[in-house]
N, CA and C atoms as an extended XYZ file, in Angstrom:
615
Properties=species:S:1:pos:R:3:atomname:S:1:resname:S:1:resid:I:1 pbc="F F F"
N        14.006       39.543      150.858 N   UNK     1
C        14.982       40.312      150.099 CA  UNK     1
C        14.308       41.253      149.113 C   UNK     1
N        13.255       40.903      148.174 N   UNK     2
C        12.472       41.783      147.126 CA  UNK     2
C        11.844       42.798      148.182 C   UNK     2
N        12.169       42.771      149.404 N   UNK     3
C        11.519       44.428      150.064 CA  UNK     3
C        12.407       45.204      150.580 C   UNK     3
N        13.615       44.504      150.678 N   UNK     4
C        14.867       45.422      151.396 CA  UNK     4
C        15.066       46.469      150.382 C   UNK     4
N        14.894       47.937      151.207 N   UNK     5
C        15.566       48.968      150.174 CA  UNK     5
C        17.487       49.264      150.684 C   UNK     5
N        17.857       48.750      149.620 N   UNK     6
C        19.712       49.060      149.363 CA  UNK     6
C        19.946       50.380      150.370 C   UNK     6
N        21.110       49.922      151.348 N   UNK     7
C        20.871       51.143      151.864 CA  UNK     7
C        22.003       52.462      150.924 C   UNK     7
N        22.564       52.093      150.145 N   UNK     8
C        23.594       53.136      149.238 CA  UNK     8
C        25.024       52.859      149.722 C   UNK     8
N        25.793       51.891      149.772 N   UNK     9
C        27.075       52.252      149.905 CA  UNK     9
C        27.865       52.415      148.780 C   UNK     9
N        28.459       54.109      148.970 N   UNK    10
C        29.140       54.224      147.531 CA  UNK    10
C        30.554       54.609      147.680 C   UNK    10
N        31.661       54.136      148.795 N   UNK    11
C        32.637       53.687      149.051 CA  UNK    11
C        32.484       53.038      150.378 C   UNK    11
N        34.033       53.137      150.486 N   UNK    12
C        34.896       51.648      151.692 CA  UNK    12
C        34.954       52.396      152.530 C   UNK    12
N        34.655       53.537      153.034 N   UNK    13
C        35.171       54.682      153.980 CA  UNK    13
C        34.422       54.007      155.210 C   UNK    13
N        35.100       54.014      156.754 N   UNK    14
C        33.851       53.817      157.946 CA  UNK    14
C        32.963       54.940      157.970 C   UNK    14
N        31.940       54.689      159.452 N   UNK    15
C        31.233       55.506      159.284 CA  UNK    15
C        31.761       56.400      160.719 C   UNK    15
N        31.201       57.132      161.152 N   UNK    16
C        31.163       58.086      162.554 CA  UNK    16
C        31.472       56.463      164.039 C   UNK    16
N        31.256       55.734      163.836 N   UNK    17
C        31.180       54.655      164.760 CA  UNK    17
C        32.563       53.957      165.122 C   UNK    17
N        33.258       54.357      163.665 N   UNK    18
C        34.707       53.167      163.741 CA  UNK    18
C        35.485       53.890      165.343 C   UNK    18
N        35.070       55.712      165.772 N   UNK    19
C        36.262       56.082      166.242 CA  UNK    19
C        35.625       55.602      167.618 C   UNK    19
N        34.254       55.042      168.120 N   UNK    20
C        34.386       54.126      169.738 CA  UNK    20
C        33.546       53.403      170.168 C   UNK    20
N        33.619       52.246      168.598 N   UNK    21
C        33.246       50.984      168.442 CA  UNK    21
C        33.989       49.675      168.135 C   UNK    21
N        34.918       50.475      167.532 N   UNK    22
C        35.926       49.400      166.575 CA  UNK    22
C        36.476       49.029      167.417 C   UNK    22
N        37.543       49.408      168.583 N   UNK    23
C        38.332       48.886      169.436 CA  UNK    23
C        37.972       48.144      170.421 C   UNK    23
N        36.660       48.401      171.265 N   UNK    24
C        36.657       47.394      172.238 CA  UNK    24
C        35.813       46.306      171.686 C   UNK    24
N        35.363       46.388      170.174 N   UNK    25
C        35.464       44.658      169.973 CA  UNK    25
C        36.067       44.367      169.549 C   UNK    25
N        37.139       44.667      168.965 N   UNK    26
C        38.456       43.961      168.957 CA  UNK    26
C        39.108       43.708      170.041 C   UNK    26
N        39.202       44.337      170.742 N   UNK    27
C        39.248       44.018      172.180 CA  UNK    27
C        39.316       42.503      172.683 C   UNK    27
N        37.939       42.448      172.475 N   UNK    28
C        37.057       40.879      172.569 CA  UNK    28
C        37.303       39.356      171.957 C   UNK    28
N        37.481       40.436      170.830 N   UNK    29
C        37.564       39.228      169.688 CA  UNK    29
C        39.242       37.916      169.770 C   UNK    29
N        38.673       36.659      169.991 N   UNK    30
C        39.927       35.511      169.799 CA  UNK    30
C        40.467       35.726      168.900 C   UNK    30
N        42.326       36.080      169.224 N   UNK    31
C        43.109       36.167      168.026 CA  UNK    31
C        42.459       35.088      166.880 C   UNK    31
N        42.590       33.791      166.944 N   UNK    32
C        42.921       32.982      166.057 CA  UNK    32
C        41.454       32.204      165.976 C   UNK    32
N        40.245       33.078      166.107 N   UNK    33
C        38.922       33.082      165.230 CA  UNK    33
C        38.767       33.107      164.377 C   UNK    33
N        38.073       32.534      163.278 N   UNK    34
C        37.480       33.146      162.351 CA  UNK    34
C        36.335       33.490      162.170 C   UNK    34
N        36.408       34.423      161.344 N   UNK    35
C        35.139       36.069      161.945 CA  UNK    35
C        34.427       36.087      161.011 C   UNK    35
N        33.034       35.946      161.337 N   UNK    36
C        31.527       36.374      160.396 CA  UNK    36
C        31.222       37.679      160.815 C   UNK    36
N        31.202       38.528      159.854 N   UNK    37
C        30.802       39.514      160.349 CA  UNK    37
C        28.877       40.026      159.218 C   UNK    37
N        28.361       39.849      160.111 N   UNK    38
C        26.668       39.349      159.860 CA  UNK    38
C        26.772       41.227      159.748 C   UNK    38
N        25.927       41.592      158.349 N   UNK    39
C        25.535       42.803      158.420 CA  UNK    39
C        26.425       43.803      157.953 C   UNK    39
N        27.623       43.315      157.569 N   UNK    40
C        28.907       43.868      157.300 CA  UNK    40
C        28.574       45.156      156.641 C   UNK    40
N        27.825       45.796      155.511 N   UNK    41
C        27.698       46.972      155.411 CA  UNK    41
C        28.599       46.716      154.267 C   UNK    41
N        29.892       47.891      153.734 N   UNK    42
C        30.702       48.111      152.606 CA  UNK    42
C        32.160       47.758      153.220 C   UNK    42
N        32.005       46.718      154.311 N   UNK    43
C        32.522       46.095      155.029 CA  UNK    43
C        34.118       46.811      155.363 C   UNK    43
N        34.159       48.093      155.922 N   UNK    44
C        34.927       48.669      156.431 CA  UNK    44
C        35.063       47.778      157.763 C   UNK    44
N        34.465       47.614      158.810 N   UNK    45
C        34.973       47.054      160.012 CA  UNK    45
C        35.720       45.724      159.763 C   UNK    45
N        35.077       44.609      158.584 N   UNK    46
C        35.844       43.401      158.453 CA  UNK    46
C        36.927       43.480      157.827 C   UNK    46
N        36.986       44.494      157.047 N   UNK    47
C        38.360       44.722      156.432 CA  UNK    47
C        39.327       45.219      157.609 C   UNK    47
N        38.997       46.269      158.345 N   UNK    48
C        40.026       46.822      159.100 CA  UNK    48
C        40.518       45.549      159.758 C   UNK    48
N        39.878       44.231      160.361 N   UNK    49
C        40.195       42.994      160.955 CA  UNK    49
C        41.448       42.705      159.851 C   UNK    49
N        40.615       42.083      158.772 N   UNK    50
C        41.508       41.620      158.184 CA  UNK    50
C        43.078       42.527      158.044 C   UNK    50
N        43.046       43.716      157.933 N   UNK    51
C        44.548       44.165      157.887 CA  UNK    51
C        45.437       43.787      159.039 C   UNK    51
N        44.570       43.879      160.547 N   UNK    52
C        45.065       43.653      161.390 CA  UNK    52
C        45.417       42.016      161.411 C   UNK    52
N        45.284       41.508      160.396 N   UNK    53
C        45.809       40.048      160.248 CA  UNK    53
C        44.528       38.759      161.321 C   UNK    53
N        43.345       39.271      161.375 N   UNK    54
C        42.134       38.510      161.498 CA  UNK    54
C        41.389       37.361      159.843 C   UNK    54
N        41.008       36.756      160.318 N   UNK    55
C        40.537       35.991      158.988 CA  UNK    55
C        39.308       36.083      159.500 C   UNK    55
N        38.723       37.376      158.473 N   UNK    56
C        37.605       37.809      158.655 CA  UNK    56
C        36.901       38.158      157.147 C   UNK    56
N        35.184       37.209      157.220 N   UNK    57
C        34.552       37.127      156.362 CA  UNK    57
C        33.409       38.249      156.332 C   UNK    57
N        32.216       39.000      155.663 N   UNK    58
C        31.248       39.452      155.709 CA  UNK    58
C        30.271       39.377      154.905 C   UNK    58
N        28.756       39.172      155.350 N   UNK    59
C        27.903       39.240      154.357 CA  UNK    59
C        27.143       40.379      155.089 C   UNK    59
N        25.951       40.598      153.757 N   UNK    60
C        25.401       42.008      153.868 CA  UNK    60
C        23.818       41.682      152.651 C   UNK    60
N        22.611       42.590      153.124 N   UNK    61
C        21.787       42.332      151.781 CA  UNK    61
C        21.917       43.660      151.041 C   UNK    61
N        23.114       44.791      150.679 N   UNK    62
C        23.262       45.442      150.244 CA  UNK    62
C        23.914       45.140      149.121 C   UNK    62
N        23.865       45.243      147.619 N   UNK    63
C        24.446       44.579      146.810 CA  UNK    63
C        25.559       45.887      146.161 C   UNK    63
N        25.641       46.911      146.462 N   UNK    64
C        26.447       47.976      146.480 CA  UNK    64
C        27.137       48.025      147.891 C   UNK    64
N        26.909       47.452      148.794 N   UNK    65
C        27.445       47.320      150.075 CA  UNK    65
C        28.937       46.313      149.908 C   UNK    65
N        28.151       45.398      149.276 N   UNK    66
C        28.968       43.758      148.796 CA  UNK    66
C        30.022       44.530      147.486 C   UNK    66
N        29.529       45.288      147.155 N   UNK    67
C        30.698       45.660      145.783 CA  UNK    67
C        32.053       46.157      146.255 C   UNK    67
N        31.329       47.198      147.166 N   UNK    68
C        32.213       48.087      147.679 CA  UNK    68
C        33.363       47.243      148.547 C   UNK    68
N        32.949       46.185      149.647 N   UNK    69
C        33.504       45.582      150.454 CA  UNK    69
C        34.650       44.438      149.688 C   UNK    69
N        33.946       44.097      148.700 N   UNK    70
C        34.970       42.976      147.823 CA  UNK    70
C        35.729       44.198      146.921 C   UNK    70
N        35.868       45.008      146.779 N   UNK    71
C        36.863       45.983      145.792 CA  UNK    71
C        38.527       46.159      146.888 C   UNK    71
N        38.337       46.053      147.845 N   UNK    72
C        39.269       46.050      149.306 CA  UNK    72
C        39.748       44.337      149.254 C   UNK    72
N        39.342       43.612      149.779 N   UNK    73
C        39.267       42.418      149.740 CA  UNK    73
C        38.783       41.139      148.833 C   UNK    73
N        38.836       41.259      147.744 N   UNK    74
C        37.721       40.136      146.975 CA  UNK    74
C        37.791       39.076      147.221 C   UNK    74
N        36.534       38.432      147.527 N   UNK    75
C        36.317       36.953      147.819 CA  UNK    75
C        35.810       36.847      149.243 C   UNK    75
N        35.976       37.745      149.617 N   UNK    76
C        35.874       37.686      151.232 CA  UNK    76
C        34.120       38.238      152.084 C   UNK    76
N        33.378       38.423      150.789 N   UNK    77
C        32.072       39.443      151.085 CA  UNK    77
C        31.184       38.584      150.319 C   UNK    77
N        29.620       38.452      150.656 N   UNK    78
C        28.676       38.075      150.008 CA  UNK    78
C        27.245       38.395      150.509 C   UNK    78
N        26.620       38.306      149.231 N   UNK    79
C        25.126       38.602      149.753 CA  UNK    79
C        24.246       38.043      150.385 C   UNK    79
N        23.553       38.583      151.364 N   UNK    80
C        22.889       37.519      152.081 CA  UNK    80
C        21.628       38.254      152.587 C   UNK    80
N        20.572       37.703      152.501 N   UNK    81
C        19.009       38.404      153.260 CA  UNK    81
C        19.247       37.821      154.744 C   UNK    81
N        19.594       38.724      155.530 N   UNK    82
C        19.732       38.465      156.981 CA  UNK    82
C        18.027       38.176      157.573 C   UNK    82
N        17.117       37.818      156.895 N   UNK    83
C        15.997       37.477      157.529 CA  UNK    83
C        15.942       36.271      157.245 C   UNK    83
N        16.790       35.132      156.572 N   UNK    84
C        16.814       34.516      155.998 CA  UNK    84
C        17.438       33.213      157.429 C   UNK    84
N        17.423       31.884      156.994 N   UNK    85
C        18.421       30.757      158.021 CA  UNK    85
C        19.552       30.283      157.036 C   UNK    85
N        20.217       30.788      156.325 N   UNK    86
C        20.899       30.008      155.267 CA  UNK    86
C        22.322       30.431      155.383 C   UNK    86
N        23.472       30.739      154.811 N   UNK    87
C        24.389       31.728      154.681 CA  UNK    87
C        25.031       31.297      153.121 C   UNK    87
N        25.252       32.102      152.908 N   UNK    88
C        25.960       31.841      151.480 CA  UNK    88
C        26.798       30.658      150.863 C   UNK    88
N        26.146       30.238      150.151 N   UNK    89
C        26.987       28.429      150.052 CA  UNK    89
C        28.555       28.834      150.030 C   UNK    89
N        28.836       29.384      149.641 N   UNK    90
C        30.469       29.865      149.356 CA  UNK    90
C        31.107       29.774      150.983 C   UNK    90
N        29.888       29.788      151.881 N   UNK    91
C        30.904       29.939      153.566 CA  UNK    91
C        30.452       28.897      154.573 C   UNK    91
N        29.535       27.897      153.848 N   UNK    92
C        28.738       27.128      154.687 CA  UNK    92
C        29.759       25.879      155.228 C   UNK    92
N        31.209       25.910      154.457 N   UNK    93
C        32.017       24.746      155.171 CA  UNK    93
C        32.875       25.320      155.616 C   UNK    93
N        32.963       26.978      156.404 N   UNK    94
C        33.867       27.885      157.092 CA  UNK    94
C        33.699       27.446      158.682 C   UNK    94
N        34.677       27.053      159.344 N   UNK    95
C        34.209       26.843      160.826 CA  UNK    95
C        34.630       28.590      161.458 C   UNK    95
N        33.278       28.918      161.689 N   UNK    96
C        33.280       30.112      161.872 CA  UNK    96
C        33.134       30.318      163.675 C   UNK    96
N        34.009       31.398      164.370 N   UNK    97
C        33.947       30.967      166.039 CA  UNK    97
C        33.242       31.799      166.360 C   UNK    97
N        33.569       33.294      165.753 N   UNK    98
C        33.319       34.526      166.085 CA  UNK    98
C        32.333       34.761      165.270 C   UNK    98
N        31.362       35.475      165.658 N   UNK    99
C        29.917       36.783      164.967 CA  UNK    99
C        30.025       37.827      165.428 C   UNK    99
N        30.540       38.705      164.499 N   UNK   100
C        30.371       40.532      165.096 CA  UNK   100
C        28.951       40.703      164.193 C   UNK   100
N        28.183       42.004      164.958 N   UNK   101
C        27.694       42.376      164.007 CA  UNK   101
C        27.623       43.665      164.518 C   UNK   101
N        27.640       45.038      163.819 N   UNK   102
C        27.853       46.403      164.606 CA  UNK   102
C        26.559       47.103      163.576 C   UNK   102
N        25.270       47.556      164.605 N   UNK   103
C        24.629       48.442      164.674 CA  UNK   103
C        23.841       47.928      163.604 C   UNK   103
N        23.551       46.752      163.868 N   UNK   104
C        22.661       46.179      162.809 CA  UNK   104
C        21.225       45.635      163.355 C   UNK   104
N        21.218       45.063      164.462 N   UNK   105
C        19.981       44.689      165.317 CA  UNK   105
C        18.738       45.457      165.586 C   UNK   105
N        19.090       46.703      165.979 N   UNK   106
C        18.551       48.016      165.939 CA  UNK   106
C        17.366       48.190      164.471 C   UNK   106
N        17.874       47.757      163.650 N   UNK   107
C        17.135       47.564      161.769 CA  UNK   107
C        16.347       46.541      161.941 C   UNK   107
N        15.984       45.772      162.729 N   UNK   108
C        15.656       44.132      162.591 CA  UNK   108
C        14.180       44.305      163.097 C   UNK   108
N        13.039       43.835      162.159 N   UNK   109
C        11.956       43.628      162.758 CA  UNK   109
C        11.795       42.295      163.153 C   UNK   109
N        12.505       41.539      163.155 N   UNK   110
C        12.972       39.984      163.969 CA  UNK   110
C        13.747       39.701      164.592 C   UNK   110
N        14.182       40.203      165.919 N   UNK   111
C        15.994       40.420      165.608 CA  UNK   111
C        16.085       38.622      166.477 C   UNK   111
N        14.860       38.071      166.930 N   UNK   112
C        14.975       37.086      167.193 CA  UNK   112
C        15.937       35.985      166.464 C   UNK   112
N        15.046       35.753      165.045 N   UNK   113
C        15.544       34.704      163.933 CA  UNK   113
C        16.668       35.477      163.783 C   UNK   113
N        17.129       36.512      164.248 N   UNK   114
C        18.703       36.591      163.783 CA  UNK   114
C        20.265       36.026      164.669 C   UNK   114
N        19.128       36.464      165.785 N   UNK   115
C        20.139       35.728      167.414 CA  UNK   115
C        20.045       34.079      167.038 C   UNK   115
N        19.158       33.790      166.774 N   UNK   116
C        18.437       31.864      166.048 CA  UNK   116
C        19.694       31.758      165.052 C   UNK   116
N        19.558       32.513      164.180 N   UNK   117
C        20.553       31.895      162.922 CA  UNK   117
C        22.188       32.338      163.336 C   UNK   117
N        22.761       33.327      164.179 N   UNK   118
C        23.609       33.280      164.605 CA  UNK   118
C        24.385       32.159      165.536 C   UNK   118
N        23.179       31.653      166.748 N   UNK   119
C        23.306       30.781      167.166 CA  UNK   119
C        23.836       29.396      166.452 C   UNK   119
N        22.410       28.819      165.557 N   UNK   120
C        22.793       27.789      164.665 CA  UNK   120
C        24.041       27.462      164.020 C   UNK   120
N        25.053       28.937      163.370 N   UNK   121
C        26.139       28.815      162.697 CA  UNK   121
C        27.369       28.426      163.804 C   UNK   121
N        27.512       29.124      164.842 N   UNK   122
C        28.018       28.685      165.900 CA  UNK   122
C        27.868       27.476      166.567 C   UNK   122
N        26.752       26.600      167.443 N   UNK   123
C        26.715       25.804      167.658 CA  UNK   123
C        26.964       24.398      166.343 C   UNK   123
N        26.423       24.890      164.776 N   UNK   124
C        27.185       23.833      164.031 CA  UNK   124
C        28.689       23.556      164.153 C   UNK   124
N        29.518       24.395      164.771 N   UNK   125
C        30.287       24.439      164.823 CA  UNK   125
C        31.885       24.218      166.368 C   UNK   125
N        30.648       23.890      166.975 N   UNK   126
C        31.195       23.558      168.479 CA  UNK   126
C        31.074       24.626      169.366 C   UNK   126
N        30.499       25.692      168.995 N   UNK   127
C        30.467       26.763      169.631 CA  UNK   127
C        31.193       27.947      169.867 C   UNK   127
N        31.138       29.085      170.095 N   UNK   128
C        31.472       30.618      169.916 CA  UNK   128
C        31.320       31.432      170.502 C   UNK   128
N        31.823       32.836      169.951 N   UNK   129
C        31.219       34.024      170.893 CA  UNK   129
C        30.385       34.981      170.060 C   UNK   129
N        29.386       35.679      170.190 N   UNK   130
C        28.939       36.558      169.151 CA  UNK   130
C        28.835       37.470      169.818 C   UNK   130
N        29.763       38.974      169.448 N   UNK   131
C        29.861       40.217      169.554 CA  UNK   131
C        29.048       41.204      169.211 C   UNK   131
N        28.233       41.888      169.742 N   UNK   132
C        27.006       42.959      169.080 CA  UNK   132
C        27.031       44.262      169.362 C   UNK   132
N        27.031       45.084      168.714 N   UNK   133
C        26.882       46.946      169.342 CA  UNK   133
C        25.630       47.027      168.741 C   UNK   133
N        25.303       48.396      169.451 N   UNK   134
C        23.943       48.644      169.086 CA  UNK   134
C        23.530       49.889      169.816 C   UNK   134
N        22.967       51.188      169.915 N   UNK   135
C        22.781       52.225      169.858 CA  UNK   135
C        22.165       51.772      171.862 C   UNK   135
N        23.114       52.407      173.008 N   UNK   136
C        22.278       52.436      173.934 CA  UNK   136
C        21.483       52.994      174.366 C   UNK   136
N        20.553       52.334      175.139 N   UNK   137
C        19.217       53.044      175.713 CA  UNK   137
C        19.340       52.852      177.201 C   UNK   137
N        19.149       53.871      178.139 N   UNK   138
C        18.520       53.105      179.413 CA  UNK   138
C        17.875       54.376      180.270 C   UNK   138
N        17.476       54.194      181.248 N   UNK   139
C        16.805       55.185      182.025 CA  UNK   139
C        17.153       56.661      181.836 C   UNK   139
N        18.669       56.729      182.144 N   UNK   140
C        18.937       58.430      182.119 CA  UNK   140
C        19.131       58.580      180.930 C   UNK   140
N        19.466       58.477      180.196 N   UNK   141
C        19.936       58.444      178.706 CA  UNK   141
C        18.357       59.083      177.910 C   UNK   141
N        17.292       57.989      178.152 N   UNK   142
C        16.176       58.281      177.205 CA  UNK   142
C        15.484       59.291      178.397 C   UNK   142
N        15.444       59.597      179.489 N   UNK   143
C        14.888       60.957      180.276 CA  UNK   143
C        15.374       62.376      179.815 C   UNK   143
N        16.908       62.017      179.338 N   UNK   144
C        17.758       63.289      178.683 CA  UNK   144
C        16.916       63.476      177.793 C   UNK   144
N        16.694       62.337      176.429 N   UNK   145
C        16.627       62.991      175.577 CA  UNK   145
C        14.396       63.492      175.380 C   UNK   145
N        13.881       62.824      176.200 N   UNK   146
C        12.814       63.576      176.481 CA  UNK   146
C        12.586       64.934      177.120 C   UNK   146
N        13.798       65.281      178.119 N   UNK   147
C        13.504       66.080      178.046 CA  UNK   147
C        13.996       67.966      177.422 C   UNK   147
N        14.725       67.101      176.284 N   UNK   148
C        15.451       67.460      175.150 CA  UNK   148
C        14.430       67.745      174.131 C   UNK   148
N        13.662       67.097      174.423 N   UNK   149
C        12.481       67.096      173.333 CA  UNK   149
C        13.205       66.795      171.412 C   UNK   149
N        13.828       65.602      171.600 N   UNK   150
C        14.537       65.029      171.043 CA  UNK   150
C        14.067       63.186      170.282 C   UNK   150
N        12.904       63.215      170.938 N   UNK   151
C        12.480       61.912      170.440 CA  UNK   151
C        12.081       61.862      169.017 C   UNK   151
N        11.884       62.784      168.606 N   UNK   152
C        10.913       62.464      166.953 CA  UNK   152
C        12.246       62.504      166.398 C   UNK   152
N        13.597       63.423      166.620 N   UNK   153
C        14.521       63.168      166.117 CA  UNK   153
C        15.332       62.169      165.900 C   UNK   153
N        15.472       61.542      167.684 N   UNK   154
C        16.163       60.407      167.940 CA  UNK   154
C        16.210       59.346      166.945 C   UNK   154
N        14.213       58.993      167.009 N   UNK   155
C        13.821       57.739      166.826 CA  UNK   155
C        12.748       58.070      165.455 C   UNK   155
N        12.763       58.725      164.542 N   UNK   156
C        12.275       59.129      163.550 CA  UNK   156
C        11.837       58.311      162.869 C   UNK   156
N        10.387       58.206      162.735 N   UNK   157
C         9.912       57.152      162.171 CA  UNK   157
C         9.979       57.359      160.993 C   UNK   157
N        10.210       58.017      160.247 N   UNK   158
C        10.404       58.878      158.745 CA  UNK   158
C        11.209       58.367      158.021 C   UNK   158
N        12.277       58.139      158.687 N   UNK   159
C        13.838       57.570      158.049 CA  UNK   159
C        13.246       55.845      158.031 C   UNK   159
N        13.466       55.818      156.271 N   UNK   160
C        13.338       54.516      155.906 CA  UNK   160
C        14.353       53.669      155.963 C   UNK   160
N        14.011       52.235      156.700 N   UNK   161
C        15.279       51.905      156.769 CA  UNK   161
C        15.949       51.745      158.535 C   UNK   161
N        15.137       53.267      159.334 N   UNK   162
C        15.749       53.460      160.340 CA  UNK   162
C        15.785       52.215      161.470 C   UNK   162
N        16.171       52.817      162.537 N   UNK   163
C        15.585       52.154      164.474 CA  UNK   163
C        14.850       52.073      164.394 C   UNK   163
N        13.827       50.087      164.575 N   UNK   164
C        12.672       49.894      164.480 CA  UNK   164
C        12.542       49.564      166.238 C   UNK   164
N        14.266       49.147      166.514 N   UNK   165
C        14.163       47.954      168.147 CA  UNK   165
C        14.980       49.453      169.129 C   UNK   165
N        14.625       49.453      169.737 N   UNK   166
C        15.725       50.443      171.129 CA  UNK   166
C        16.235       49.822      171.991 C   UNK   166
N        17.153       49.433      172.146 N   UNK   167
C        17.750       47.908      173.272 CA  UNK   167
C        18.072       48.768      174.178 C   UNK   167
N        18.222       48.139      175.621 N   UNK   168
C        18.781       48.461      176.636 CA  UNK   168
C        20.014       47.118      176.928 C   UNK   168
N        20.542       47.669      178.016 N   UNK   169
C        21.428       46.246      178.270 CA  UNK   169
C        20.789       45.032      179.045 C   UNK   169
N        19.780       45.287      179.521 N   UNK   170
C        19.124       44.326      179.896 CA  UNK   170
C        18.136       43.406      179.051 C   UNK   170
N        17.421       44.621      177.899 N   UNK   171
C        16.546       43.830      177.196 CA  UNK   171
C        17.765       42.765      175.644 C   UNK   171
N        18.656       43.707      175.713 N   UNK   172
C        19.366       42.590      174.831 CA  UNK   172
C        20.298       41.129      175.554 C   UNK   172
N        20.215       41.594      176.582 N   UNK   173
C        21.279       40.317      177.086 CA  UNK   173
C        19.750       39.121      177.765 C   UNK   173
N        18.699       40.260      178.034 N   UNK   174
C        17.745       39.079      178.040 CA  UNK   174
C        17.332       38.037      176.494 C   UNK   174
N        17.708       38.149      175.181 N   UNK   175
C        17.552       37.982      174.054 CA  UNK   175
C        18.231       36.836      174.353 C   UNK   175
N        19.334       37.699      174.064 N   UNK   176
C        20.661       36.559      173.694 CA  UNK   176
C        20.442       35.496      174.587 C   UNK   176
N        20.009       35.396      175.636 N   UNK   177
C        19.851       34.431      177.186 CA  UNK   177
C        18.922       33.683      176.986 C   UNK   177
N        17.725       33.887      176.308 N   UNK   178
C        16.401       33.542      176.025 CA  UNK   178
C        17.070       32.392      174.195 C   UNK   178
N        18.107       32.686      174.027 N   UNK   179
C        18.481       32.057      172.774 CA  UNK   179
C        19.703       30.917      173.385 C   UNK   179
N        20.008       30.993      174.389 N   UNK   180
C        21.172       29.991      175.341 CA  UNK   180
C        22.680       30.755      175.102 C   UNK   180
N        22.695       31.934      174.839 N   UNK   181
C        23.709       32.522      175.161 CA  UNK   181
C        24.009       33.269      176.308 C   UNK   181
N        25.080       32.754      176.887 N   UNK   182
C        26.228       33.330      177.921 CA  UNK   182
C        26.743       34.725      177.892 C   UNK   182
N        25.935       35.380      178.686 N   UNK   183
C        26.809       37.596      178.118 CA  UNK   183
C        27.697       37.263      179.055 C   UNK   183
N        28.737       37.707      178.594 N   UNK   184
C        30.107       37.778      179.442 CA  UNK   184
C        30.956       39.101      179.577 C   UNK   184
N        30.309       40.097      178.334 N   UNK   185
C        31.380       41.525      178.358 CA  UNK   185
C        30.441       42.022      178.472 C   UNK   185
N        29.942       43.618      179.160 N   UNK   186
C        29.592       44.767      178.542 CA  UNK   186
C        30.173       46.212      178.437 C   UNK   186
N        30.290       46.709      177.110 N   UNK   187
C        31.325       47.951      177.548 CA  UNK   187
C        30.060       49.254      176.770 C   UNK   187
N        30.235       50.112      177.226 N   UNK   188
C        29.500       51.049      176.886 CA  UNK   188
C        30.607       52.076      176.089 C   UNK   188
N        30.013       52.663      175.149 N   UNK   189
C        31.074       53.220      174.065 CA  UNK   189
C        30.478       54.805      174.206 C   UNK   189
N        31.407       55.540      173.710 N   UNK   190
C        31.197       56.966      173.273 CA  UNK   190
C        30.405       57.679      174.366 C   UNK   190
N        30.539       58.938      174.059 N   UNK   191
C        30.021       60.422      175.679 CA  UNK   191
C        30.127       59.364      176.749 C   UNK   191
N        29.548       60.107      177.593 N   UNK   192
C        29.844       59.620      179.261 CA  UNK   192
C        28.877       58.560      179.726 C   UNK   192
N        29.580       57.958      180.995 N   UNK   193
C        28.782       56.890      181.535 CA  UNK   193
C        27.270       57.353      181.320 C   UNK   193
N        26.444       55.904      180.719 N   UNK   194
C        24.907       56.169      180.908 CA  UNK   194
C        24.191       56.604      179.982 C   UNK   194
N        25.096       57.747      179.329 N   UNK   195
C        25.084       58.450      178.324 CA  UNK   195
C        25.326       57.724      176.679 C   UNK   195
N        25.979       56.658      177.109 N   UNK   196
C        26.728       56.099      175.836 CA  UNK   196
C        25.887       56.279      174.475 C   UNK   196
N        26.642       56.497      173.446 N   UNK   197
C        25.991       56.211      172.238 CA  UNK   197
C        25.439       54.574      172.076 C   UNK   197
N        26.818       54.123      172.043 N   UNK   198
C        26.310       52.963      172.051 CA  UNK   198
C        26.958       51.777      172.986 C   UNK   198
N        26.338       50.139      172.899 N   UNK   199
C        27.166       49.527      173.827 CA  UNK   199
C        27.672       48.384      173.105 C   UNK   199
N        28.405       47.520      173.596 N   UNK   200
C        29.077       46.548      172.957 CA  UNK   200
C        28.915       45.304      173.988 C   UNK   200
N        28.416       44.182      173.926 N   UNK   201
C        27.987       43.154      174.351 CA  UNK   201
C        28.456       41.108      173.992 C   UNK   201
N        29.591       41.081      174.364 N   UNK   202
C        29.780       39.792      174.326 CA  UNK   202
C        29.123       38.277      174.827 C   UNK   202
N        28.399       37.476      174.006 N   UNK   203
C        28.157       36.525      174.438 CA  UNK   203
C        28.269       35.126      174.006 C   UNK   203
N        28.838       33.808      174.123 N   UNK   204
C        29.212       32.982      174.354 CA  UNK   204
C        28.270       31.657      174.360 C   UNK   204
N        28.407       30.497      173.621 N   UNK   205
C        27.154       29.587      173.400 CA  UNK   205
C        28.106       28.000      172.826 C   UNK   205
């Protein structure tokens, strides 16, 4: 946590993602779950749940992230170092079914111990589904943008903070599989087949 730089959330507003991300995991998601949402940000996506009448929680290691998200909802947001195995004592006797986490894996120089501690909260719990988006990659997609001459942009090592992991649908559902999770959805979101911005990935444990 003393190395995470805050990423700035200075309102509740979504970002560019809510308009074809938000729906097909809701899509997914068991009415009558209750929802961790790991990574929550200024927790626009867990809130939009919750209006839609979801009982949906979020943590985040943004502590302006967490302000913003409890000013909408209070009580419902907390801080948490996602490199961490713990979750916030305030949620540790929540039987939690569901894990979203949107466009957060992608940031993770472990994203292992994160599929690990997702797992753990779920299986304490009889087991779940955990929902993930994440910026797609795959053959035609990254040939476009090479030969776009688009990579230093894409994947900018400059931007602190940025894409450390580039998933494909294979290398993430090999993760989750390699952790004893079941992929059961994949939907590819935004521009055209192949093309997707990003994808959305259900899996089951």
């Amino acid at each position: 946590m003393a190395q995470y730089k805050d990423y700035g959330y200075h309102n509740t507003q979504p970002d560019h993602t809510q308009h074809y991300i938000w729906q097909p995991i809701i899509s997914l998601i068991e009415p009558t779950s209750v929802i961790l949402d790991l990574g929550c940000g200024n927790g626009a996506f867990a809130n939009q749940l919750i209006s839609k009448g979801f009982n949906a929680f979020g943590t985040d290691a943004s502590e302006k992230g967490i302000f913003q998200a409890n000013s909408v909802n209070p009580g419902k947001f907390f801080l948490q170092d996602l490199s961490s195995d713990d979750l916030p004592i305030e949620l540790t006797e929540i039987n939690f079914k569901t894990i979203v986490s949107t466009e957060v894996i992608e940031h993770l120089y472990d994203p292992r111990t994160f599929i690990g501690f997702a797992k753990k909260i779920l299986v304490k719990n009889g087991g779940g589904e955990m929902i993930l988006s994440t910026p797609y990659h795959g053959y035609l997609k990254n040939l476009v943008i090479a030969i776009m001459g688009k990579w230093d942009s894409h994947a900018n090592p400059l931007w602190d903070g940025g894409h450390i992991k580039l998933w494909s649908k294979k290398t993430l559902t090999a993760l989750l599989q390699e952790q004893g999770f079941n992929v059961t959805h994949f939907i590819g979101c935004g521009r055209f087949p192949y093309l997707w911005k990003s994808m959305v990935i259900r899996a089951t444990i």
